[in-house]
C-alpha positions as a Markdown table, in Angstrom:
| # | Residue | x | y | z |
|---|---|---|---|---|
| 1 | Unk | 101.8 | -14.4 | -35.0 |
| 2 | Unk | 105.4 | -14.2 | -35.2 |
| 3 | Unk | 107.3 | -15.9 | -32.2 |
| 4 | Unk | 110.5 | -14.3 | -30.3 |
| 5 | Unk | 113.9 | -16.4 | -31.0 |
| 6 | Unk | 116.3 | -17.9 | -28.5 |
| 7 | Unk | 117.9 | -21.5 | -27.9 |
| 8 | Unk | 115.6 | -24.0 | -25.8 |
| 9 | Unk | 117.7 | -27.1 | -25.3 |
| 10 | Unk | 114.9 | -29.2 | -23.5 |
| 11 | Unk | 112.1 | -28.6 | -26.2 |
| 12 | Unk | 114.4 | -29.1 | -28.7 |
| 13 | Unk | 115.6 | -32.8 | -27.1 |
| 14 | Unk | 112.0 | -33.6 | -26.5 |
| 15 | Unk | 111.0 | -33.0 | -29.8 |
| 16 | Unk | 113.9 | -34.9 | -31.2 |
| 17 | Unk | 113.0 | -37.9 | -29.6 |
| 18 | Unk | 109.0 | -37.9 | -30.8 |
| 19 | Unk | 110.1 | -37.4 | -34.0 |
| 20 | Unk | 113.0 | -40.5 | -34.2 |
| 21 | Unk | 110.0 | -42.3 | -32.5 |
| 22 | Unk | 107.7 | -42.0 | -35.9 |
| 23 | Unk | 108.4 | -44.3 | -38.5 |
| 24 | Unk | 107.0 | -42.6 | -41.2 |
| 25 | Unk | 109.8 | -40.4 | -40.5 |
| 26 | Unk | 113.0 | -42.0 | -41.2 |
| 27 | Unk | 112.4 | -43.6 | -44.7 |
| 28 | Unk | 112.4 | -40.1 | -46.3 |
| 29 | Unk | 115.7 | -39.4 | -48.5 |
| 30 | Unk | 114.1 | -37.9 | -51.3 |
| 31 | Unk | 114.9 | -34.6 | -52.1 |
| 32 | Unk | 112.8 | -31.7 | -52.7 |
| 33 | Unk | 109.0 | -31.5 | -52.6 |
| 34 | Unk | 106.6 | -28.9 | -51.6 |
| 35 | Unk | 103.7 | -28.2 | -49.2 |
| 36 | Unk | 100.2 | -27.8 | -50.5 |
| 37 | Unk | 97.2 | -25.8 | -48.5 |
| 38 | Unk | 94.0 | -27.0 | -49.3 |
| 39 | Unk | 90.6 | -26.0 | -47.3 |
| 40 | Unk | 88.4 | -28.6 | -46.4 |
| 41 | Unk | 84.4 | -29.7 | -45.9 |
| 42 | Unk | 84.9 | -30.6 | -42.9 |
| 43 | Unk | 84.3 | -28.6 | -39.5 |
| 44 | Unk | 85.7 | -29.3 | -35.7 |
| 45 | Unk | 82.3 | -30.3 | -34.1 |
| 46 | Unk | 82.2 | -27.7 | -31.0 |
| 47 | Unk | 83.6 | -25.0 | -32.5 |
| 48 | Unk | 82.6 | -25.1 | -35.9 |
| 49 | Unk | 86.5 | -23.8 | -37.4 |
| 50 | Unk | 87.1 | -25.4 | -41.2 |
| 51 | Unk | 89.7 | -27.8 | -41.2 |
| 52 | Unk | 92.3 | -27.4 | -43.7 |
| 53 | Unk | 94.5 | -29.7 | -45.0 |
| 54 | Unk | 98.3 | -29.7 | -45.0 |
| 55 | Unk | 99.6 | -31.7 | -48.0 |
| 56 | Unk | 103.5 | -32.6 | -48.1 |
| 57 | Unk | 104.1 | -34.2 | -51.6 |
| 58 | Unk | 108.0 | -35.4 | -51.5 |
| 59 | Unk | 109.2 | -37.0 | -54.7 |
| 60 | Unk | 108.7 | -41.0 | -54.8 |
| 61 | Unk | 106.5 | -41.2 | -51.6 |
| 62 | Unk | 103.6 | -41.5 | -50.4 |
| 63 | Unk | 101.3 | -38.4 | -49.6 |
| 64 | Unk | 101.3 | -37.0 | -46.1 |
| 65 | Unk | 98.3 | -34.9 | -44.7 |
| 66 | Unk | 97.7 | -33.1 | -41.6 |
| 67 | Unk | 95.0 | -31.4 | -40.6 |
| 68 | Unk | 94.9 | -27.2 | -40.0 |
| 69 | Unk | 93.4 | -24.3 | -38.5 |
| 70 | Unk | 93.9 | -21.3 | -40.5 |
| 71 | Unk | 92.4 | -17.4 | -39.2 |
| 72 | Unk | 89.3 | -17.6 | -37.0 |
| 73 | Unk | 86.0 | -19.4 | -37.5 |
| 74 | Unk | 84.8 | -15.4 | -38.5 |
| 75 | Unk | 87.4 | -14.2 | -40.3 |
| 76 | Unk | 87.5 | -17.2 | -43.0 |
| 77 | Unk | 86.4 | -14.6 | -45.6 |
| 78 | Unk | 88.3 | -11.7 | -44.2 |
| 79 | Unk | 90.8 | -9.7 | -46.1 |
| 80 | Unk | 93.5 | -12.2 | -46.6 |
| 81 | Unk | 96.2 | -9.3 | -47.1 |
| 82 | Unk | 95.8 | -7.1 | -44.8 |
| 83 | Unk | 97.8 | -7.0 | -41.1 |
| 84 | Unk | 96.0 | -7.9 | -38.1 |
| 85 | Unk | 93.0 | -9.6 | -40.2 |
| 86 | Unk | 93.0 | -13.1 | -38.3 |
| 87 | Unk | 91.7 | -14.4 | -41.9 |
| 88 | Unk | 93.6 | -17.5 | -43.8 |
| 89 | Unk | 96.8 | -16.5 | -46.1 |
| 90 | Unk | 96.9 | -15.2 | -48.9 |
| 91 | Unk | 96.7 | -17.9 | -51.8 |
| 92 | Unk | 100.3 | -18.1 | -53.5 |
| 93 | Unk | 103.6 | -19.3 | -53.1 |
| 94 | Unk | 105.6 | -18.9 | -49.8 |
| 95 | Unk | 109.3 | -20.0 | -48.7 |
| 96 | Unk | 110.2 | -22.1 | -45.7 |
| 97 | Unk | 112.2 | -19.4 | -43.4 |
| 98 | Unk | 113.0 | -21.5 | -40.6 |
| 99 | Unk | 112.8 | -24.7 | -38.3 |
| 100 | Unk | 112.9 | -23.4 | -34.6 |
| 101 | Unk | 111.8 | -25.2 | -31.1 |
| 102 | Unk | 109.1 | -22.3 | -29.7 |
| 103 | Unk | 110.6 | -21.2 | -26.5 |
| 104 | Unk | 109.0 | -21.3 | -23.0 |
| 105 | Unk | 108.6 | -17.5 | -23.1 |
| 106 | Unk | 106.6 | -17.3 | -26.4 |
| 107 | Unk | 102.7 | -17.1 | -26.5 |
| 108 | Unk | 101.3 | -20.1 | -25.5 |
| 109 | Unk | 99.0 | -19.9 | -28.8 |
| 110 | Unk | 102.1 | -21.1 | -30.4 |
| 111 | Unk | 102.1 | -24.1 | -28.7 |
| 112 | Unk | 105.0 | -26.4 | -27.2 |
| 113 | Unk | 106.6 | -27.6 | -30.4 |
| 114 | Unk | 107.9 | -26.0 | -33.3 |
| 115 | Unk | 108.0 | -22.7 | -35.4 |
| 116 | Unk | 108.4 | -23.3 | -39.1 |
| 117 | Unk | 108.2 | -19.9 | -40.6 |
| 118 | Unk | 107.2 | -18.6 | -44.0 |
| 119 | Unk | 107.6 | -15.8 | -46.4 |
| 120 | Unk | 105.3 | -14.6 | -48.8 |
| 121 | Unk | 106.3 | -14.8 | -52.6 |
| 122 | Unk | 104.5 | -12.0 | -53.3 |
| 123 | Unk | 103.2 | -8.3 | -52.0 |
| 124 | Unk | 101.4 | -8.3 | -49.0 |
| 125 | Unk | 100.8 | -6.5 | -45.9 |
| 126 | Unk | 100.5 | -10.0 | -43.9 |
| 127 | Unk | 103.8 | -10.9 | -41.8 |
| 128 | Unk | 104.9 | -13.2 | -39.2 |
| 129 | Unk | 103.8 | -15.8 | -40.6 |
| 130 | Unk | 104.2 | -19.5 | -40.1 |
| 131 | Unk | 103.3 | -22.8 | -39.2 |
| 132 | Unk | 103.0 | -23.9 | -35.4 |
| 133 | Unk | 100.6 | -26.4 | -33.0 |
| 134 | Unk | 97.1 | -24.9 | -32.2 |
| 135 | Unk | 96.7 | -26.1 | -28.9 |
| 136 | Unk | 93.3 | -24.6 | -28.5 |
| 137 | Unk | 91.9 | -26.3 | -31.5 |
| 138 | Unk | 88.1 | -26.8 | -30.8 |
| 139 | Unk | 88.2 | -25.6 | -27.1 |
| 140 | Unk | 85.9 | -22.5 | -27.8 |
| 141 | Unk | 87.1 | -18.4 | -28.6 |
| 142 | Unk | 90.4 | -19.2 | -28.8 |
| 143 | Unk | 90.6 | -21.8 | -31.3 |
| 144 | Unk | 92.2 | -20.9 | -34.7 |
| 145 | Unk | 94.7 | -18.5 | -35.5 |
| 146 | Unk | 95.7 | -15.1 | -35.7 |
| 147 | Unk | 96.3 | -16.3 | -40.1 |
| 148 | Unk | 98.7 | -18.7 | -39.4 |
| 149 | Unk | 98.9 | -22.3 | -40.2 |
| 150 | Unk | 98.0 | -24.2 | -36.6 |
| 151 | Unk | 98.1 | -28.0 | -37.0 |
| 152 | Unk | 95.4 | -29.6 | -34.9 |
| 153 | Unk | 98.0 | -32.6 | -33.6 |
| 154 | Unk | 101.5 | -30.9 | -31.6 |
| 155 | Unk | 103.1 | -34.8 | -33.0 |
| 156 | Unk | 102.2 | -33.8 | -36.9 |
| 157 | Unk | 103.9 | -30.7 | -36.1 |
| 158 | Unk | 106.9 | -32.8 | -35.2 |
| 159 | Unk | 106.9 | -35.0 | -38.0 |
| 160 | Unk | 106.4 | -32.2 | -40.5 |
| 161 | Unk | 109.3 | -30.1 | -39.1 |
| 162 | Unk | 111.7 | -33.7 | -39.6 |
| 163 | Unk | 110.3 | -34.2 | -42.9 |
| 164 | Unk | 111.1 | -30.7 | -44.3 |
| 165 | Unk | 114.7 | -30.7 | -42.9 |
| 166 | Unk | 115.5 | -34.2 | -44.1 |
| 167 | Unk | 113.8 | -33.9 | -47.7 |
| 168 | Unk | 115.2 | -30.0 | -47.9 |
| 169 | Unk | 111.4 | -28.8 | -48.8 |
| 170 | Unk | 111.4 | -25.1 | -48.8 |
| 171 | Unk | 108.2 | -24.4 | -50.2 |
| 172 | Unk | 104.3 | -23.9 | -49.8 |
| 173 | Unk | 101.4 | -23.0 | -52.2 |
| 174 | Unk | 98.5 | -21.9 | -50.4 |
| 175 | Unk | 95.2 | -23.2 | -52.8 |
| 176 | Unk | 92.3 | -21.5 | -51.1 |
């Protein structure tokens, strides 16, 4: 679900400051990396959504994982290409678009924190695509995504958005 644009000040300071609070944070200077999507066994207990897993591998440190919603519980083997499918990406290379606060007026499925979008490497009919909070994770019908990447914890979202901008990470392979 692609998110409208505009400049929101107050997010944006907020955000700021959770992220300068996380020490994992600030020690980051290498440059480069990429993000890996990897499904999971696991499941979120009510709801019974696979959790995937986030991977941020940055040159010289340590690996960083957070956990994900991708598509709907139903739709996990759904056609991953076409529009309007709620299923996971497609698997393949995509580029880091942007780093935006998500704005007041945007759906609240976005959640209160970040929009970190991403472009396909390769033909597809999928767009708006990106990574944001999923603050319905586990809390019944609306829990997942519309084929986005919704990370279960608003603060990984936080940290993850920091760590991209200071390492200059610009990519993501999506495994399964």
């Amino acid at each position: 679900m692609k998110r409208s644009t505009g400049q929101v000040s107050l997010v944006l300071a907020w955000a700021l400051c959770l992220v300068l609070a996380a020490p994992s944070a600030h020690a980051v200077v290498a440059a480069g990396g990429r993000m890996v999507l990897v499904r999971t066994d696991r499941q979120l207990p009510v709801t019974g959504d696979p959790i995937w897993e986030l991977r941020l591998l940055l040159p010289g440190q340590p690996l960083r994982a957070y956990e994900a919603l991708v598509g709907r519980v139903r739709r996990q083997e759904g056609d991953r290409h076409r529009l309007g499918s709620k299923a996971p990406l497609p698997r393949g290379r995509y580029a880091v678009t942007e780093i935006t606060p998500v704005a007041p007026t945007d759906d609240v499925e976005l959640g209160r924190f970040l929009w970190i979008g991403l472009e396909p490497d390769f033909p597809t009919a999928r767009r708006g695509l990106g990574i944001h909070h999923d603050p319905s994770a586990g809390r019944g019908r609306s829990s997942g995504t519309d084929g986005c990447i919704g990370l279960i914890h608003g603060n990984d979202l936080l940290v993850l958005g920091d760590l991209l901008r200071r390492s200059g990470t610009t990519e993501l392979v999506v495994k399964d």
